[in-house]
N, C-alpha and C positions, 0 to 999 in steps of 0.2 A: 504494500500500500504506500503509497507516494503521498506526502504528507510536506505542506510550507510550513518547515521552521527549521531551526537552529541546531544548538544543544538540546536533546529532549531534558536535560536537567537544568536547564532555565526556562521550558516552554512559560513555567505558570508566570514567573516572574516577567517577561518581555510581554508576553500577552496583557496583564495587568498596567505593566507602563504604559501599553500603549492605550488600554484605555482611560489614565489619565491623563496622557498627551491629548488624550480628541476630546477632551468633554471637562476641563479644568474650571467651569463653570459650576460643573453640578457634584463631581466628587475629587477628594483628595485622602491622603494619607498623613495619619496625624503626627506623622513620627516618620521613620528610616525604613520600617519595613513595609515591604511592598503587599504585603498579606492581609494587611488593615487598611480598608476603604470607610471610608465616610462622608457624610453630606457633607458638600462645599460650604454650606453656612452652618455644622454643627458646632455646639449644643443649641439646641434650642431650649431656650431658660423656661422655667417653669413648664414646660411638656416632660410628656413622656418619651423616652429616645427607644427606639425597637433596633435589637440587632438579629442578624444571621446570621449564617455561616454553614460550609460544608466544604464537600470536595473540589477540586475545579473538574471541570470537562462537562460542565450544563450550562454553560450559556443558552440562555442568560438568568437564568438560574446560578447562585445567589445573590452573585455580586452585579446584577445589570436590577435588581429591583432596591436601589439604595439610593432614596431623593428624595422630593417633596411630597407629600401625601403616601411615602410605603413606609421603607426601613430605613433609619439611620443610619447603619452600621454594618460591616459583614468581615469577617474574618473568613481567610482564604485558605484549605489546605491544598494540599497538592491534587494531581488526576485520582478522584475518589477514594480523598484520603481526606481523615479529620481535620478541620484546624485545630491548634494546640490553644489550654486552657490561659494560657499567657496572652497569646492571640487576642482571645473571643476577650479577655479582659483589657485590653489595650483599646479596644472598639466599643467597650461599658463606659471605658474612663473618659474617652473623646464624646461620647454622645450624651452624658449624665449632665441633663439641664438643671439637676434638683428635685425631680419628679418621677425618681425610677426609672429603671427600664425594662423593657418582655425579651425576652428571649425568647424567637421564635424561628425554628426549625422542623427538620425531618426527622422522622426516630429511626436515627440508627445507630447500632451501638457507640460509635467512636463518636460522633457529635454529641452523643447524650451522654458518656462519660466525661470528656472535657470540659462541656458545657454546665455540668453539674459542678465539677471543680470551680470554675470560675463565677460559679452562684458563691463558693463559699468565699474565691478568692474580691468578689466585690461585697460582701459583707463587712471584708474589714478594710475597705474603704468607706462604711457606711450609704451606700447603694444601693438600696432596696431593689430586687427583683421580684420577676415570677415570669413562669416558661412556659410555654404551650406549645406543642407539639405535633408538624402536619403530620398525618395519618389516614390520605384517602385512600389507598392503594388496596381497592377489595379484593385482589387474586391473591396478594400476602397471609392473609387472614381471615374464618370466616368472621360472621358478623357476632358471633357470641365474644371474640377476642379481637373486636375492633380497635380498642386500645393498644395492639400490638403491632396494627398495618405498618408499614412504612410509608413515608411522605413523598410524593411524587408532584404531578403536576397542577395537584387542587391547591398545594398551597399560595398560590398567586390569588387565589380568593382572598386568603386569610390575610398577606402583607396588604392586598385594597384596603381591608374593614378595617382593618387595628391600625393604618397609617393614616386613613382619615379619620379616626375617632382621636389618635394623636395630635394630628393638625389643629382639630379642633376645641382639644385642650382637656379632653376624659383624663381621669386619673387613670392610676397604672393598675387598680383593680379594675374600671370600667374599661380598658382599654383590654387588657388580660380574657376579659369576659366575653369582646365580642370578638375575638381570636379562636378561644374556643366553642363560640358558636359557628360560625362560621365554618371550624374543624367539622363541628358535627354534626353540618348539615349538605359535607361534601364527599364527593365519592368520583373515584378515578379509575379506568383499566385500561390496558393497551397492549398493542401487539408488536411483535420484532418481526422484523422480515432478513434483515442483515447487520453483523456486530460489530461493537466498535473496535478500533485499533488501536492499543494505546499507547501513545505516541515513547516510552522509554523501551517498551519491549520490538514494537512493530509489530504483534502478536496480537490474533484476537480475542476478547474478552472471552467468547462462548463462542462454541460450532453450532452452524445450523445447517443441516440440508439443504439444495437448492431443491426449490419445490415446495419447501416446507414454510410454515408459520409459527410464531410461539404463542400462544396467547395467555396475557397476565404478566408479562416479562418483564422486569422492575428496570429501573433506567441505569445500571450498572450490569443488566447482563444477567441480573439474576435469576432464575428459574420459572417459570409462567407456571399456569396450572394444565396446558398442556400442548402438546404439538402435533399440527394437523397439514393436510395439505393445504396449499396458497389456495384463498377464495378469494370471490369478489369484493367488491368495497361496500357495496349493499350487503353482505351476507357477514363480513367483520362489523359495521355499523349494528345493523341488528344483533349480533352475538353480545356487541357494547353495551349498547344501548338497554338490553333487555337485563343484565346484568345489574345496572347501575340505578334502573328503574325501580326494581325490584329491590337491590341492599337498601336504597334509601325509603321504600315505602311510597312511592311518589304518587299519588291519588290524580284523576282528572278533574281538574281545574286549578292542578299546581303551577305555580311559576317558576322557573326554573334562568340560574346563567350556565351557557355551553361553552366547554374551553375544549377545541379541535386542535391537538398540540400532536406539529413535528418532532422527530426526535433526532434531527440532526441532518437527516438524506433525503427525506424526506418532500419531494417538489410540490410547493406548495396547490399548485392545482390539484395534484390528489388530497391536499385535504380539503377541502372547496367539493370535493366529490362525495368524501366523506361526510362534510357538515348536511348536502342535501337530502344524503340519505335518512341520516337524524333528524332533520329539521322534521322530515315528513314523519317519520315513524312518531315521534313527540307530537307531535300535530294529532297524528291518527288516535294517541291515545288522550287527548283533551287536554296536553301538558302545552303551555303558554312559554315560548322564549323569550324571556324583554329582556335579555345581553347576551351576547355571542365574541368570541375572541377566537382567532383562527393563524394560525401561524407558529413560529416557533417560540417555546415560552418555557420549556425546559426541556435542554436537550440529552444528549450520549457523545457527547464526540459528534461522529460520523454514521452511528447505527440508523439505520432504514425500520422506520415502523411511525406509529404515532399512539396517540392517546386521548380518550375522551373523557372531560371530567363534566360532572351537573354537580352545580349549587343549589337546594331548593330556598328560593328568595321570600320574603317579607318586606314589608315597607320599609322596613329599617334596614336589612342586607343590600337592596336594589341602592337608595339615597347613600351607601360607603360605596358600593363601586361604582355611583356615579359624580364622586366629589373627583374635585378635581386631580392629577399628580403627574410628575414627573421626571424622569431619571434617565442617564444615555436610553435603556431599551425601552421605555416603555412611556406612553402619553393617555392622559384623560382630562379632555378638556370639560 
């Protein structure tokens, strides 16, 4: 696989530079290392400051949702590897306006041991936290252990609500609270068609047959709930869609937002193929779209496949993802 860059052992760090080279407006680093991003105008005094953090290799996923109306802060590990508890604390301390901050992530283990540390490590700075945790990925887990999903592409829901309930000045429990509503009223699956390569080995994360599909396939590669032969995009939509409909309970005449997410190879016309198929199948069963997002929004590297996630909306879910925000990747006017 032919890959533009460098040293694979600077990929994260030149890639980082470069997108504070193009966008010095909206983030910076609060210090020397290149790992900790932050809003170009953080702290914001008297708010609540929300950090991330995880692996690299999801653009733009985590560190492309860090600006006005999402996250404050994002600590960087390397290709699908944790940031360290130093890190995530570096990006507490540059974002702490005086009003706490959320920690808000994907549950997987290494973010959520780090992360946990530097809960204790900003206590004795006096920084009050609290975490919440994405977790739509219904193929991880069933629904009796959905506290144990792992976090995929629903959590771009959750930086919406909890960055505009920040903007607007909630405390860090009201802020906290509509984080994990938001968790718990989302739900994500998705399929692999071809895996990533990652860029220090040149080696593929997971085999897949040609011919074949994976579906449920986590955005590192890891294991679906099963593999079949390649279908159509109507026949993976409905497999999605019927999925997702059902974990969440989704009654007609619910509302719902649709996030139609590449995962890296993904040409965006086929997901445009994808969204119509859902649009209709949601339609058919009396489920109402009033937001749609379609494109790339957390990726794999270079893996081919995508992902559908539903949010079921309320007056109050719809009014956060429709405040305003934004950051290099993402706009809401």
């Amino acid at each position: 696989m032919k890959k533009i860059i460098n040293d694979p052992g600077s990929f994260v760090d030149e890639f980082v530079e470069g997108i504070l080279l193009a966008h010095p407006d909206l983030v910076r680093t609060p210090g020397d290392d290149l790992r900790v991003l932050v809003r170009a105008d953080a702290p914001q005094r008297g708010k609540v400051g929300i950090v991330t953090g995880g692996g690299s290799g999801h653009l733009p996923l985590f560190k492309g949702y860090v600006g006005k109306g999402l996250c404050s802060g994002v600590a960087i590990g390397n290709v699908f590897s944790s940031p360290s508890s130093e890190q995530i604390l570096a990006a507490t301390r540059a974002v702490d306006g005086g009003a706490g901050v959320l920690y808000l992530y994907g549950n997987y283990g290494g973010d959520v041991f780090n992360f946990d540390l530097a809960v204790d490590l900003a206590e004795l700075d006096d920084i009050p936290t609290r975490t919440v945790l994405g977790r739509d990925d219904v193929a991880s887990q069933p629904k009796e252990r959905k506290h144990d999903r792992r976090g995929v592409a629903g959590i771009l829901f959750a930086y919406k609500a909890a960055g505009a309930a920040a903007e607007r000045g909630d405390s860090l429990e009201e802020v906290a609270a509509i984080a994990e509503d938001i968790v718990e009223h989302t739900a994500t699956m998705g399929i692999g068609l071809a895996p990533t390569i990652m860029p220090t080995t040149g080696k593929p994360s997971f085999e897949l047959p040609d011919g074949e599909m994976e579906i449920g396939i986590g955005i590192h590669g890891e294991p679906g709930i099963r593999r079949v032969p390649l279908e159509t995009a109507d026949e993976i939509a409905e497999h999605l869609v019927q999925a997702l409909v059902g974990d969440l309970g989704l009654p007609s005449g619910a509302r719902v937002a649709v996030l139609v997410n590449g995962l890296g190879a993904t040409p965006l016309e086929e997901l445009y193929v994808l969204y119509r198929k859902t649009h209709q199948l949601l339609t058919a069963r009396g489920i109402q779209i009033a937001k749609n997002y379609i494109g790339e929004y957390a990726t794999s590297l270079e893996m081919a496949g995508a992902s559908i996630s539903l949010l079921e909306l309320n007056d109050e879910r719809l009014a956060l993802l429709d405040a305003p925000a934004t950051s290099p990747f993402f706009q809401e006017h």
